[in-house]
C-alpha positions in Angstrom: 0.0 0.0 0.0 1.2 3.0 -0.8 2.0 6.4 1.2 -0.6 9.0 -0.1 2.1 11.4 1.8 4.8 10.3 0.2 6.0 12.6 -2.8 7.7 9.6 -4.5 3.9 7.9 -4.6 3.2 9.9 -7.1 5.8 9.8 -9.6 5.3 7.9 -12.6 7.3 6.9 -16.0 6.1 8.6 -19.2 8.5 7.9 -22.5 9.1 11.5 -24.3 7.1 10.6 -27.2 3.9 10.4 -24.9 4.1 14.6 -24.6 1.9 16.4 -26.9 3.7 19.5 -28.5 0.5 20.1 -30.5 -3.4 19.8 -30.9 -5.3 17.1 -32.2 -7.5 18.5 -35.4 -9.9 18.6 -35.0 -9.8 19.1 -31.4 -12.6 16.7 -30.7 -11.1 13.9 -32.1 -8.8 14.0 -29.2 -9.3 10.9 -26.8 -11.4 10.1 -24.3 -10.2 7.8 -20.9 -13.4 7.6 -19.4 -13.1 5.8 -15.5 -16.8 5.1 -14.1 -16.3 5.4 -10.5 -19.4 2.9 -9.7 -18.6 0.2 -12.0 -15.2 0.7 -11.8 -15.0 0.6 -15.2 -12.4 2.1 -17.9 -13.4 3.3 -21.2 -11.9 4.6 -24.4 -13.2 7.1 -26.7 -13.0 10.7 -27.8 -14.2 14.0 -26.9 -16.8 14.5 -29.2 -18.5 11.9 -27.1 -18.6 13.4 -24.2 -21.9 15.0 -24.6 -23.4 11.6 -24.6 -21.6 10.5 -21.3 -22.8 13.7 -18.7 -25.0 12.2 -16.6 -28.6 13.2 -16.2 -29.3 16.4 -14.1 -25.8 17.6 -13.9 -24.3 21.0 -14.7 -20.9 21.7 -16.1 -18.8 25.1 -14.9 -16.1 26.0 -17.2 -13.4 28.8 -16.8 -13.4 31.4 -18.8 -10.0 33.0 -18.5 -8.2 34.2 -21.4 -4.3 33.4 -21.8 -2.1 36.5 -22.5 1.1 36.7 -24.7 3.4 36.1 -21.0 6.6 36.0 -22.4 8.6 38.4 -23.4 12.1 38.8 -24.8 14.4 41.7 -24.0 17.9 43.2 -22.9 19.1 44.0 -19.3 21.4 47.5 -19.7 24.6 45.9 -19.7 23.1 43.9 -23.0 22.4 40.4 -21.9 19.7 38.9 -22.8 16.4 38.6 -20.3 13.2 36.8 -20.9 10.1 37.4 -18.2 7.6 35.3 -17.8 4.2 37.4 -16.3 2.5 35.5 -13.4 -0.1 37.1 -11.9 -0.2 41.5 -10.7 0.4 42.5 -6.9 -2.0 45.5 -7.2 -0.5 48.8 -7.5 0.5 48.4 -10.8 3.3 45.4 -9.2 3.9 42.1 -11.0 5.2 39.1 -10.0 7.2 37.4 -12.8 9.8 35.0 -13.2 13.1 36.4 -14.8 15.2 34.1 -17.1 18.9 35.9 -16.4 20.2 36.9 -13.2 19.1 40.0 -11.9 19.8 42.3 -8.7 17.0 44.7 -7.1 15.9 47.9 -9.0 17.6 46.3 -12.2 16.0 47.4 -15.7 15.2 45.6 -18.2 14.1 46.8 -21.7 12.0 45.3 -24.6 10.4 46.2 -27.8 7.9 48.8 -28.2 9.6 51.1 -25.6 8.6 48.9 -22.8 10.9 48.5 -20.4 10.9 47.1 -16.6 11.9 47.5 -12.9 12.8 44.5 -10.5 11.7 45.7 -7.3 12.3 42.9 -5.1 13.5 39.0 -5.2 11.7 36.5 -3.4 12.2 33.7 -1.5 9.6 31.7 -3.8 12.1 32.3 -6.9 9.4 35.2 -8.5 10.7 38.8 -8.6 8.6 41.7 -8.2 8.4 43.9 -11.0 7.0 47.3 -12.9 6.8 47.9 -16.4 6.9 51.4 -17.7 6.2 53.1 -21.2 8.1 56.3 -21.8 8.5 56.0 -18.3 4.7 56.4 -17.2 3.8 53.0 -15.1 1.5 50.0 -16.8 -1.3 48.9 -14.9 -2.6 45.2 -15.6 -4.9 46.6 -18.6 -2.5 48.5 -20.3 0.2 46.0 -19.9 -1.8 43.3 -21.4 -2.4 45.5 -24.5 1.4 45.6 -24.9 2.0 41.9 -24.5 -0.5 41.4 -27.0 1.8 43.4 -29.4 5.3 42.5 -28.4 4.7 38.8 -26.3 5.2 35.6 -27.1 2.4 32.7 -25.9 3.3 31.1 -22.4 3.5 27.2 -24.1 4.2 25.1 -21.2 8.3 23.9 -20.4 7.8 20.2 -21.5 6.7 21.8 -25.1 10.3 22.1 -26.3 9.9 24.3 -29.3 9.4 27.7 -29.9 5.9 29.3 -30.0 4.1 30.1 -33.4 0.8 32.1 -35.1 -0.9 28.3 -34.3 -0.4 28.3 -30.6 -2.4 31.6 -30.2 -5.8 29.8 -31.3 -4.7 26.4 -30.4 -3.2 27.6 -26.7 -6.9 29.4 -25.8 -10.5 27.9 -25.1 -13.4 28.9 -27.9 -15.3 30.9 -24.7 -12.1 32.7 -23.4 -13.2 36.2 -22.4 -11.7 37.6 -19.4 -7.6 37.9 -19.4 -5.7 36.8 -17.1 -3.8 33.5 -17.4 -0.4 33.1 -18.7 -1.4 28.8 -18.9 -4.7 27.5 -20.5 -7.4 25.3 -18.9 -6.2 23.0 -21.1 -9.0 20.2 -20.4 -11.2 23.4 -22.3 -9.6 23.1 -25.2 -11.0 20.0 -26.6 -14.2 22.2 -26.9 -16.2 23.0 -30.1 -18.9 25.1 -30.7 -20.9 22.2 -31.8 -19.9 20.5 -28.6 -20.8 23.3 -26.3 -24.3 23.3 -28.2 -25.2 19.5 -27.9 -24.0 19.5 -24.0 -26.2 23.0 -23.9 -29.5 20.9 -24.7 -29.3 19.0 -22.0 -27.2 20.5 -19.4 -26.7 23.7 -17.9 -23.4 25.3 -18.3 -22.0 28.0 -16.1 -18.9 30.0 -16.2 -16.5 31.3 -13.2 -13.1 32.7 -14.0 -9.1 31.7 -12.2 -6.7 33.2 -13.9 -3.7 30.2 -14.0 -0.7 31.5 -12.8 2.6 30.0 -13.9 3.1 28.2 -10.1 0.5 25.6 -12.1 3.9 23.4 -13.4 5.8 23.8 -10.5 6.1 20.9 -8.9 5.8 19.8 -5.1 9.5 19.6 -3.6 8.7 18.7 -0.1 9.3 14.9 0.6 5.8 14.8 2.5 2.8 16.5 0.4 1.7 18.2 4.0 4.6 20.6 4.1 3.6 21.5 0.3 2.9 25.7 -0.1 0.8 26.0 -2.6 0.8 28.5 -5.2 -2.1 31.4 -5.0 -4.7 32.2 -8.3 -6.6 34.9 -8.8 -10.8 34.3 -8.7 -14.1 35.5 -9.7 -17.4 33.6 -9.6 -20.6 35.2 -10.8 -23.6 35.1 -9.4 -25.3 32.6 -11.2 -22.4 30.2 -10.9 -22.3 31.1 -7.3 -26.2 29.6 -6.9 -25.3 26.7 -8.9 -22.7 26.0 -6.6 -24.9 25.9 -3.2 -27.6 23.9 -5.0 -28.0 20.4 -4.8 -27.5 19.8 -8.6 -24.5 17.7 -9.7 -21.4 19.0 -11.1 -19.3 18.4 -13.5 -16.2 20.8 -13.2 -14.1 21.4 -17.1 -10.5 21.4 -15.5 -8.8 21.1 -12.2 -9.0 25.0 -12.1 -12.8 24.9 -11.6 -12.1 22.3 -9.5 -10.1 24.5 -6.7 -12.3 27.3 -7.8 -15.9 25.4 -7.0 -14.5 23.5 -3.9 -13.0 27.0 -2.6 -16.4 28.8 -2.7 -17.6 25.7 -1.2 -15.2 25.9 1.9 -15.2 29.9 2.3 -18.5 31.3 0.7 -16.2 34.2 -1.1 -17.2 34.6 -4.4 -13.7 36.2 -5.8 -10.3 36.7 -3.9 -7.2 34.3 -4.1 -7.2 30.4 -4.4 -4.6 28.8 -2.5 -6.8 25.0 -2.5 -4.3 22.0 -2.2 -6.9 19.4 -2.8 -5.8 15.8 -2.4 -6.4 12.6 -0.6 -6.1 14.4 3.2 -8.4 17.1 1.5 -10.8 15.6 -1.0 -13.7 17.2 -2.7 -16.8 18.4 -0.3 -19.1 19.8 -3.8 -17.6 19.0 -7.1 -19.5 15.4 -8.1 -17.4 14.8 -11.5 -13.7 15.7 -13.1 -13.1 16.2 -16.9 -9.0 17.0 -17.4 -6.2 16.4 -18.8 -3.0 13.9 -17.8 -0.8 15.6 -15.4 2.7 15.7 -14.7 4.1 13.4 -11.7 4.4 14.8 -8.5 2.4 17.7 -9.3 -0.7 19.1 -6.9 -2.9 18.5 -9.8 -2.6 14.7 -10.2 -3.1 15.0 -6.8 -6.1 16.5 -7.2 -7.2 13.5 -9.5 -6.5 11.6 -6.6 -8.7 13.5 -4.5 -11.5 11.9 -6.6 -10.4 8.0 -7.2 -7.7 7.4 -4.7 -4.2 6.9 -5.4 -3.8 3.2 -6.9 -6.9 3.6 -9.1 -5.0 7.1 -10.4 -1.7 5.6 -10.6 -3.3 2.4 -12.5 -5.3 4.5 -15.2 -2.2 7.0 -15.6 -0.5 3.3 -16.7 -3.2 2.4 -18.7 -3.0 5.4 -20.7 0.6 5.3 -21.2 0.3 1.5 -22.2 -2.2 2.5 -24.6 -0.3 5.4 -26.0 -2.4 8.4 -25.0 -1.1 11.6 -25.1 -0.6 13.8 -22.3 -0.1 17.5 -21.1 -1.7 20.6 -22.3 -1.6 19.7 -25.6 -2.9 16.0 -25.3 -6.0 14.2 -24.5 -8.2 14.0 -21.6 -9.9 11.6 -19.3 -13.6 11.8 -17.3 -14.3 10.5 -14.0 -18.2 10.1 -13.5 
């Protein structure tokens, strides 16, 4: 029997090949690992399916966050080259970022457009905290995101190892993204249609509720015990209607393990926007959120611990096996699996 506190319990062996660097086309055709929880059953078929498989009576919440143009490539003063990589603002027209390059406190940094940037401090958690500046007036969060969208480059995850291209700004966003935010994509949303969103629509209500990813998403736990984990914080916003959805007795299916902490986190504090900080897992399993449609996740990350919130760990660690002996593909970029 395995440790579920145990770090190493969750590790796994994927070969290389198994990681997606691009979409299925169409996106649907993308497969489908479906696990029925009271049957214990496993299932294979593909995302234009799924409409067929929601059980009776049950809502679905997606997020509607939009991905901005994150990266950015530019100079420190002495002439190296920098790269930033937004993560979420402070307030006060502060960021925190990461910073590719080593940098000292009130360094400046300088890209295209006449954008340039100042570290203001370095912390502990390995994210700096910066401003940006055009001719020297301060961005806030609107007005920087404008820029990104003209001088950026898409925030594709670490383990895509190639550059970004024109493709990745349609294929790297969800049909229904409205409200930006997130420098990583929901990626269990982007499987979506509009033809799948309008057969799921005549049976089911859908909702939306908005968490902006932040980049701490693919950072993985380092703590040798999952207890001692710090989890990273997201920004959140749940509308009304999603909000009475959420204390009703209606099932739900959550799109994504950011709906997940986002539904379950309303559920524990009754705060309809504010930061997420959720670490759900086996010692804190879901207490609202009925079914799960995501992605494969990396090993030793919070969110296949989150799977695990739902199934337990040997039934995780056995589909994750499943799916790698039957070739699926995984990450952002790859396909899915359902657990009703």
């Amino acid at each position: 029997m395995k440790d579920i506190d145990d770090i190493l319990s969750y590790d796994y062996n994927l070969p290389p090949s198994l990681i997606a660097s691009e979409p299925i086309l169409p996106k649907e055709e993308a497969r489908l690992l479906v696990y029925l929880k009271d049957k214990d059953e496993i299932h294979h078929l593909k995302f234009k399916n799924l409409a067929e498989l929601i059980p009776k009576d049950t809502a679905v919440i997606f997020n509607d966050t939009k991905v901005i143009k994150a990266r950015i490539l530019g100079h420190k003063q002495s002439g190296g080259a920098c790269e930033i990589m937004l993560n979420q603002p402070l307030g006060e027209n502060k960021f925190s970022c990461y910073i590719r390059g080593r940098v000292k406190e009130n360094s400046i940094l300088n890209f295209d457009n006449g954008i340039s940037a100042k570290v203001l401090a370095l912390n502990s958690d390995s994210t700096r905290a910066v401003k940006f500046y055009r001719s020297n007036l301060e961005l806030s969060a609107s007005d920087l995101f404008c820029e990104l969208e003209k001088i950026g480059h898409v925030p594709l995850p670490p383990y895509i190892k190639r550059a970004d291209t024109k493709d990745d700004e349609s294929w790297y966003q969800s049909i229904f993204a409205k409200t930006s935010g997130a420098v990583a994509a929901p990626t269990a949303s982007l499987h979506f249609s509009e033809d799948m969103i309008d057969n799921i629509k005549k049976d089911h209500e859908i909702s939306y509720l908005t968490l902006h990813v932040g980049a701490g998403t693919f950072k993985g736990v380092e703590c040798n015990n999952i207890k001692d984990h710090i989890m990273h914080s997201e920004f959140y916003d749940i509308p009304q209607n999603t909000q009475e959805l959420i204390k009703s007795d209606k099932k739900i299916l959550g799109v994504g393990t950011t709906v997940t902490r986002c539904v379950e986190e309303f559920a524990r504090s009754n705060s309809a926007s504010g930061f997420c900080k959720l670490f759900l897992n086996l010692n804190n399993p879901p207490i609202r959120q009925n079914y799960l449609l995501t992605n494969f996740h990396l090993p030793k990350s919070t969110l296949i611990m989150l799977v695990t919130s739902f199934i337990g760990l040997e039934k995780t660690m056995q589909i994750y096996q499943t799916a790698i002996n039957e070739k699926y593909r995984f990450y952002s970029y790859g396909d899915g699996m359902l657990i009703i």
